[in-house]
C-alpha positions as CSV (number, residue, x, y, z in Angstrom):
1,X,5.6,-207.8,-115.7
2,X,6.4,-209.0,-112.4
3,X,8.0,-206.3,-110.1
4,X,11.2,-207.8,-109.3
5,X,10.9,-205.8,-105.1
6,X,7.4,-207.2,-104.3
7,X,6.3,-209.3,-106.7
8,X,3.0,-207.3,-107.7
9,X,2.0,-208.4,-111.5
10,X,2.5,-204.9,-113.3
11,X,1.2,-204.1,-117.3
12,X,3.8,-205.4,-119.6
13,X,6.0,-202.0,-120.5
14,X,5.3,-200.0,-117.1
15,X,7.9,-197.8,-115.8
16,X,7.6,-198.5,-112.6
17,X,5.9,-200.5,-109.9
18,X,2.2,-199.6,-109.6
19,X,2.4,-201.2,-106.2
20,X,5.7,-200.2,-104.5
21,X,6.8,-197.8,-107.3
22,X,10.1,-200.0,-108.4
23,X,11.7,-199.1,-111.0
24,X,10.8,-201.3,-114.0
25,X,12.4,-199.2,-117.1
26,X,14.5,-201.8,-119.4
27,X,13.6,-204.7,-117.5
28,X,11.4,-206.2,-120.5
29,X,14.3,-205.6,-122.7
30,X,15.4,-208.7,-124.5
31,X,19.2,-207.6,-123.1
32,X,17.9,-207.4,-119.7
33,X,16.8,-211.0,-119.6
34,X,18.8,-213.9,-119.7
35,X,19.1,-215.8,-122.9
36,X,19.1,-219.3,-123.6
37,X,17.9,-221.4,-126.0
38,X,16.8,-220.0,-129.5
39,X,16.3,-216.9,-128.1
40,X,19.8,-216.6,-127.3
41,X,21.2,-217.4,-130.9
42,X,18.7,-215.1,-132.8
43,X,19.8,-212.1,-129.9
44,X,23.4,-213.0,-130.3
45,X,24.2,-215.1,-134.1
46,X,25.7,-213.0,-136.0
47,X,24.1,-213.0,-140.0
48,X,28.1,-214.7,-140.6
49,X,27.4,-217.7,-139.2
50,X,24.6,-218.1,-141.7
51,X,26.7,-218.7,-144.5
52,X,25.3,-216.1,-146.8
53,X,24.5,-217.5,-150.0
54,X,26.6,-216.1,-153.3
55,X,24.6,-213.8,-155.0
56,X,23.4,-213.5,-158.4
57,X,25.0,-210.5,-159.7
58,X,23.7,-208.6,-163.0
59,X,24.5,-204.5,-163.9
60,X,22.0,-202.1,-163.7
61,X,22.3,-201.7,-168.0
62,X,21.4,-205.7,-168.2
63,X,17.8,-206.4,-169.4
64,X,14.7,-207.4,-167.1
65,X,15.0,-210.6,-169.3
66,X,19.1,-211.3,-168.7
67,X,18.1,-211.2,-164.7
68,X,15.1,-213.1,-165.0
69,X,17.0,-216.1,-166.8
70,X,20.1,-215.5,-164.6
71,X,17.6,-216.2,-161.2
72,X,15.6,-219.0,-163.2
73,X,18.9,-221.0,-163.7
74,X,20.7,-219.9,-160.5
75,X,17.6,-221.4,-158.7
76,X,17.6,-217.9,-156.7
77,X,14.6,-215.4,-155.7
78,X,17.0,-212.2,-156.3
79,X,19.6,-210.9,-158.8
80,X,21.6,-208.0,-156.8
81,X,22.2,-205.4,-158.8
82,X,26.1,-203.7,-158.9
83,X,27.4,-200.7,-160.6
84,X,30.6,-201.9,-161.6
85,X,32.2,-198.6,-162.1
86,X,32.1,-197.4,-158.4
87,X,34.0,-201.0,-157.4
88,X,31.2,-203.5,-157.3
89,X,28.7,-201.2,-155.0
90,X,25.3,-202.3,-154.3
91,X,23.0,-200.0,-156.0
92,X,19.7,-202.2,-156.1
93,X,18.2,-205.6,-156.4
94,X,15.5,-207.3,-158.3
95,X,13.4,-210.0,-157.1
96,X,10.6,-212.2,-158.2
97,X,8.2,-210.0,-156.2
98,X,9.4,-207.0,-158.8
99,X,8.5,-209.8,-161.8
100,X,4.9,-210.2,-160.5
101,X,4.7,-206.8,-159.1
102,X,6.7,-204.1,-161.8
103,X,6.6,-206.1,-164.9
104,X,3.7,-208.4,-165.6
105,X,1.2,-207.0,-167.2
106,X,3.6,-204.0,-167.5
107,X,3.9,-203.6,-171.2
108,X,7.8,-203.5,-171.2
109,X,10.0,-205.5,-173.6
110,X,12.1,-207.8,-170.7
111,X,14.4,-208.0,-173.7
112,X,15.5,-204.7,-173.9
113,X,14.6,-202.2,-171.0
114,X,17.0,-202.3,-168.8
115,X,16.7,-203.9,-165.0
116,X,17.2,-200.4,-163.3
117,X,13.8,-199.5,-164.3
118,X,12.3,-202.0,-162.0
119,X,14.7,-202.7,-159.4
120,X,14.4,-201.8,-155.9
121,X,16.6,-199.2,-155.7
122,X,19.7,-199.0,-152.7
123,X,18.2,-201.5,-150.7
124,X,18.3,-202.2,-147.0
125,X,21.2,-204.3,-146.0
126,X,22.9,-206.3,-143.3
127,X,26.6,-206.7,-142.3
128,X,28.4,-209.8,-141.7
129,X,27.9,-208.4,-137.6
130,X,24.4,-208.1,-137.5
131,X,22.8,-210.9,-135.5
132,X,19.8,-212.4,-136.9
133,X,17.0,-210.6,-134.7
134,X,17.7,-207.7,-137.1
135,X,17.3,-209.8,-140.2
136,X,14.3,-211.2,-138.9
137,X,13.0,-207.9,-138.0
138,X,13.6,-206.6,-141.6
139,X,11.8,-209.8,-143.1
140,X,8.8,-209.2,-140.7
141,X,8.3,-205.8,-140.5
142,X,9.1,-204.4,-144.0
143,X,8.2,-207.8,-145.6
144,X,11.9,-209.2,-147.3
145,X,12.5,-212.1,-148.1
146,X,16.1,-211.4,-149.3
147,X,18.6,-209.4,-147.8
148,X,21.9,-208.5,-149.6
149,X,24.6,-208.8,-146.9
150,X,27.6,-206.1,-147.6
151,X,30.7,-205.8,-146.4
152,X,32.3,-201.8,-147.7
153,X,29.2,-201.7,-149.7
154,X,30.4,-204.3,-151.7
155,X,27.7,-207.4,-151.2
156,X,29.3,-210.8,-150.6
157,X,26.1,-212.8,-150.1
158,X,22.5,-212.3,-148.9
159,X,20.6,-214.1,-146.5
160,X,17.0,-215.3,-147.2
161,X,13.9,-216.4,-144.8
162,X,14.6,-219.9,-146.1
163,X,18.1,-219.3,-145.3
164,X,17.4,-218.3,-141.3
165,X,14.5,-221.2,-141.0
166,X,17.6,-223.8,-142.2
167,X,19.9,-222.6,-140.2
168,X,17.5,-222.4,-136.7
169,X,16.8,-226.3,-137.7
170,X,20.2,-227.0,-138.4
171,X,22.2,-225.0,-135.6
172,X,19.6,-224.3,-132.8
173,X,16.7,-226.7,-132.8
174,X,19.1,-229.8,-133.0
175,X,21.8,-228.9,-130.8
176,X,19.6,-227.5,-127.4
């Protein structure tokens, strides 16, 4: 990091100057540095102007089966899963990473053990506010590649790696 007082070419993350002892704390921040570019719209986009995508929505009594069939023809990764008698609240969610990883080769019957069994249960989440560094940073780090997106714990979408790729082509990379 450059030391803004004399120029001296510091470690990236010191505290201060090693040279003239300035003090460097916050100034590799991405909120300390200007943004432009596609930087700026994953600091600052909020997860809303994504679009998010209706979700599939199946109870937590439905069969591994009934959610399987409902992503297959939805054409969707994920089936969120609501409990309908606390007002539609997000409880879990069930992806084709739970297929491959909590019921192949399992030994349930898909046709009658209920979904809860092997969902994911109260899953991260984003708000409609959230910009999309947090969404990436969820994807990365804890390795999603569906988010529900919730608004009073209710979900009204989610948002998928496909989704943010799509809209950095469509919104960023075409209109800098």
């Amino acid at each position: 990091m450059i030391c803004p007082g004399c120029g001296y070419d510091n470690v990236k993350g010191s505290f201060g100057c090693e040279e003239c002892g300035f003090d460097l704390a916050g100034l590799d921040l991405p909120e300390a540095q200007p943004l432009a570019g596609l930087r700026r719209h994953i600091m600052r986009d909020p997860i809303r102007r994504l679009s998010p995508i209706k979700p599939l929505v199946a109870s937590p009594d439905a069969s591994i089966g009934d959610c399987i069939r409902l992503m297959r023809e939805g054409r969707h990764g994920s089936v969120l899963i609501v409990d309908r008698t606390e007002g539609e609240r997000l409880v879990g969610i069930f992806t084709e990473r739970d297929v491959l990883l909590r019921v192949w080769g399992s030994g349930l019957d898909i046709g009658t053990t209920p979904v809860r069994q092997v969902m994911t249960s109260d899953p991260s989440v984003l708000k409609e506010d959230d910009v999309l560094a947090r969404a990436i940073h969820l994807m990365a780090v804890r390795g999603f590649r569906h988010i529900p997106v919730v608004r009073d714990g209710r979900p009204i979408g989610f948002t998928s790696v496909r989704g943010i790729l799509r809209h950095i082509a469509d919104q960023v990379l075409t209109k800098e």
